[in-house]
C-alpha positions as CSV (number, residue, x, y, z in Angstrom):
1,X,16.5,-10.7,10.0
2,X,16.3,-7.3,8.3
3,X,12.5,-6.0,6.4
4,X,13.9,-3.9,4.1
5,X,11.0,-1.4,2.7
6,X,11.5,-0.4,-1.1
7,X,9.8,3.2,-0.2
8,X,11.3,6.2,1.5
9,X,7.6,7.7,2.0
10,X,7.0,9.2,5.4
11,X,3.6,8.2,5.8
12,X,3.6,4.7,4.2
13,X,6.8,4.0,6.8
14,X,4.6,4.9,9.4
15,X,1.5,3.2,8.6
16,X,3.7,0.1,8.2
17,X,5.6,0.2,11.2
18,X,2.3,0.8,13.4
19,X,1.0,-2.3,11.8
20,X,3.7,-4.4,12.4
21,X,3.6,-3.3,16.1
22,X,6.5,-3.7,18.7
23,X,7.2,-6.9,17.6
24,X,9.0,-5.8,14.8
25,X,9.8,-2.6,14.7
26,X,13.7,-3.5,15.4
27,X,13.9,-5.2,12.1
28,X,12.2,-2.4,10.0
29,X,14.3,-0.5,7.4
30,X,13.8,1.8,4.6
31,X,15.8,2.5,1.7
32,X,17.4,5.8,3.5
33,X,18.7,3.5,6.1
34,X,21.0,1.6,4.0
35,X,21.7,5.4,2.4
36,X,19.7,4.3,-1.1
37,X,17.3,6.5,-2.8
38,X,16.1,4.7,-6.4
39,X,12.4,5.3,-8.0
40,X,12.1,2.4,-10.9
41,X,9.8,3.6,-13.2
42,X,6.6,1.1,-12.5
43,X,5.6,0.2,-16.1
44,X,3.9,-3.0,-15.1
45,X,0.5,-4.3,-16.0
46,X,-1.1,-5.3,-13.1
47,X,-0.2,-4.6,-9.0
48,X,2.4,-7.1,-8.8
49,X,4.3,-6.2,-11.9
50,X,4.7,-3.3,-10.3
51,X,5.3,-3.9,-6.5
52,X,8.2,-6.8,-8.4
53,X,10.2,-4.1,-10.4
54,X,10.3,-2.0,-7.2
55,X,11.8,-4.8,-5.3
56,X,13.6,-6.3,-7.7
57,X,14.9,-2.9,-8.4
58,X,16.2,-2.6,-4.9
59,X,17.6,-6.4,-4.8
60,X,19.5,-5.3,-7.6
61,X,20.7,-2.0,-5.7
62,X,21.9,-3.7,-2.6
63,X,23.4,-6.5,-4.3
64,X,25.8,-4.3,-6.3
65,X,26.6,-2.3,-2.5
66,X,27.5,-5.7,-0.9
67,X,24.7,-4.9,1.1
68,X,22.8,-8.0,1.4
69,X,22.4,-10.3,4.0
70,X,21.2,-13.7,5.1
71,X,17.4,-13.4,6.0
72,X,16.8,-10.3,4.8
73,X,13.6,-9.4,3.3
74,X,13.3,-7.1,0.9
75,X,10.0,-6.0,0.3
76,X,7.8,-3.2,-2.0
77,X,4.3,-3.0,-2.0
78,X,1.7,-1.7,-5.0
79,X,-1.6,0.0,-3.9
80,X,-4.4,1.4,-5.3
81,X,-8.3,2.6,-5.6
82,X,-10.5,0.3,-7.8
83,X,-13.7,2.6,-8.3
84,X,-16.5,-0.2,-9.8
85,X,-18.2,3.0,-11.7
86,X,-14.8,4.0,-13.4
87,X,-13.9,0.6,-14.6
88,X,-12.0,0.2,-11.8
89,X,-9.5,3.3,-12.1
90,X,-7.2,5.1,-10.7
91,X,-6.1,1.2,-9.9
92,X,-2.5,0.6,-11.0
93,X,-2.2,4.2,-12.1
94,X,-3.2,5.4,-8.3
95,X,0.1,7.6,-7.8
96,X,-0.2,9.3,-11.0
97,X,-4.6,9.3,-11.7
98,X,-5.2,12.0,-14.2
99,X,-1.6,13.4,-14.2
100,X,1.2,13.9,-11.7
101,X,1.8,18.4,-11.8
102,X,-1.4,18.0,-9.6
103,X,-2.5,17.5,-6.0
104,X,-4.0,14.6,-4.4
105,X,-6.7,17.3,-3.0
106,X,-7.3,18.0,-6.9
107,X,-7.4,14.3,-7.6
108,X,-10.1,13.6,-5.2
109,X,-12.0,16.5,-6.1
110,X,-12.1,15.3,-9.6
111,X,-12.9,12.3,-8.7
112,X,-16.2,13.2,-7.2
113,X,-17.0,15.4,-9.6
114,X,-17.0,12.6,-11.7
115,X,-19.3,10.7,-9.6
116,X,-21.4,13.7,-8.4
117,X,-24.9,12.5,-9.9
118,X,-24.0,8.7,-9.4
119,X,-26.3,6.6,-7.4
120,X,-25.4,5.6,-4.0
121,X,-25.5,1.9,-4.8
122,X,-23.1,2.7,-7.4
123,X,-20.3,4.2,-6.0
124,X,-18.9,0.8,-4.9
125,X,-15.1,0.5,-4.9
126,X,-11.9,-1.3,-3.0
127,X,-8.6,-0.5,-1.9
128,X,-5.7,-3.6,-2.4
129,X,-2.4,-3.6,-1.5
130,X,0.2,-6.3,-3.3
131,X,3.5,-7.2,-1.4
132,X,6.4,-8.5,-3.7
133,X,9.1,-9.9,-1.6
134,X,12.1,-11.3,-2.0
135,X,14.0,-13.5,0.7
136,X,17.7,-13.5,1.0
137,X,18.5,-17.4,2.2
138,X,22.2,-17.3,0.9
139,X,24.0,-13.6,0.5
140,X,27.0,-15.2,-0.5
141,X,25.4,-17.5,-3.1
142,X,22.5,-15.2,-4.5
143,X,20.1,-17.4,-3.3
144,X,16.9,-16.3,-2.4
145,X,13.1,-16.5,-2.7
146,X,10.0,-14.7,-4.4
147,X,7.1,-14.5,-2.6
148,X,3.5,-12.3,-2.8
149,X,1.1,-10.9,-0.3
150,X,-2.6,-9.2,-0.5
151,X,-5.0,-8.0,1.0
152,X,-7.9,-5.8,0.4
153,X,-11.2,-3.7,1.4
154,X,-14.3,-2.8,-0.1
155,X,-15.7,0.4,0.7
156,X,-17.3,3.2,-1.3
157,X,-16.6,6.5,-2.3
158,X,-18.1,9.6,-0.4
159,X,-19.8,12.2,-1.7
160,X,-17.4,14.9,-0.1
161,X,-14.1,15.7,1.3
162,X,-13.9,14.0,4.2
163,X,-10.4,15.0,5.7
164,X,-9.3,14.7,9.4
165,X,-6.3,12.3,9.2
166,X,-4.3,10.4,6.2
167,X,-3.4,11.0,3.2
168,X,-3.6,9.9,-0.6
169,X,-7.3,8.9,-1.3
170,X,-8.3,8.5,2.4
171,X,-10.9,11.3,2.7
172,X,-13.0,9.9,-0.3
173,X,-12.6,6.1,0.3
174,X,-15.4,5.1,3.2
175,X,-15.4,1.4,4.3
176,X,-18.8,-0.2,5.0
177,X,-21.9,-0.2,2.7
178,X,-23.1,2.1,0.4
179,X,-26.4,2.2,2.6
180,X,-23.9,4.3,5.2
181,X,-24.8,7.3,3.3
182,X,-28.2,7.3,3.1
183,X,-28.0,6.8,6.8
184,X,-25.6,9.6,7.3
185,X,-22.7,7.4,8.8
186,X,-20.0,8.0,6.5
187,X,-16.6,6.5,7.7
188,X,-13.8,7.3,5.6
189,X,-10.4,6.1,6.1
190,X,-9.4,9.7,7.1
191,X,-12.4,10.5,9.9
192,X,-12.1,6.7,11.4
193,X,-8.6,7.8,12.6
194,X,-5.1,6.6,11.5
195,X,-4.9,4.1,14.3
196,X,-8.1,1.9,13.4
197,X,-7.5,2.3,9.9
198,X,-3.7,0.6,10.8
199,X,-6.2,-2.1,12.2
200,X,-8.4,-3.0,8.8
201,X,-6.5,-2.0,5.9
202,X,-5.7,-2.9,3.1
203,X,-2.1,-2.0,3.8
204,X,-2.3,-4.1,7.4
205,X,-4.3,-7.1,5.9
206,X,-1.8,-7.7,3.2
207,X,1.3,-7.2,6.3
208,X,-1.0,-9.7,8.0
209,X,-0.5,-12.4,5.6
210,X,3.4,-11.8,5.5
211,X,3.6,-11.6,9.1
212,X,1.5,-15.0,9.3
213,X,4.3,-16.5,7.0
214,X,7.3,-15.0,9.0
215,X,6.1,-16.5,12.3
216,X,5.8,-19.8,10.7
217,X,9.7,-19.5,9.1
218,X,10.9,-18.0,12.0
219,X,9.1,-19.5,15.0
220,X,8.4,-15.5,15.7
């Protein structure tokens, strides 16, 4: 059994492999490990369009290398910040909010500044995370399986730059209640600390549900 990661992204690979833990960190791969480097253009319409055409993309890849094998699982994930106030954006668009010649520093700055006179109560939002996979059962045949995993959070966004660890939106998105602030007991994902963010992410709750299904297929 091979999990196959549709990403080549440093800090994603490591998030994922911390989640997954000991148990199966023989069996993780990303694309640089079978020497493939592809970036679909993700044109779909909604988090699993997207996390689909990036594993379909790299089906499609390792098939055409011979690469393939029995019980691998090839798997891409789409993530992204649903802010309630913004209608939920960045959302699908998360990677590439307000333009992508900018810095994710920029981003979140704008991003507050959009929401600097918003009420507290009001700056609701969740993070999700959508596994596509697909399961090789026959190499030889082309036979295989589609399958889909979520999970998700609800938080809030700070009011400020919050930035010890993590990357992407972590130093604005806070999990708890809105009521944290008031209270002065702001938790972001960057200031809780990468490992117990690994614990209650979106990212590890969605791996969670896959990881449930492999030890039921695989008596793991």
């Amino acid at each position: 059994m091979r999990l196959i990661f549709a990403t080549n992204n440093k800090h994603k690979m490591s998030e994922i492999t911390e989640i997954l833990g000991e148990k199966y960190k023989d069996f993780v791969f990303k694309m640089s490990d079978l020497d493939i480097a592809i970036d679909p253009e993700e044109n779909g319409k909604s988090f699993l369009e997207n996390a689909t055409i990036k594993s379909t993309a790299l089906y499609k890849e390792m098939e055409s290398k011979n690469l393939l094998k029995d019980d691998d699982y090839i798997i891409s994930d789409d993530t992204g910040l649903c802010i309630d106030f913004l209608n939920g954006e960045p959302g699908i668009y998360s990677a590439r909010y307000i333009g992508t010649d900018i810095s994710q520093d920029e981003k979140n700055l704008k991003i507050l500044d959009m929401m600097k006179d918003i009420e507290d109560s009001e700056r609701t939002a969740y993070f999700i995370t959508v596994l596509s996979v697909i399961h090789i059962i026959d190499a030889k045949k082309h036979s295989f399986e589609s399958l889909s995993f979520e999970g998700k959070i609800d938080g809030y966004i700070a009011k400020s730059i919050e930035k010890t660890e993590g990357f992407g939106y972590d130093p604005i998105f806070a999990v708890g209640d809105t009521s944290d602030i008031s209270k002065g007991s702001v938790k972001t994902y960057s200031n809780i600390g990468i490992s117990e963010k690994n614990k209650i992410s979106h990212r590890a709750r969605a791996l969670h549900n896959f990881v449930l299904y492999l030890a039921k297929k695989h008596n793991i």
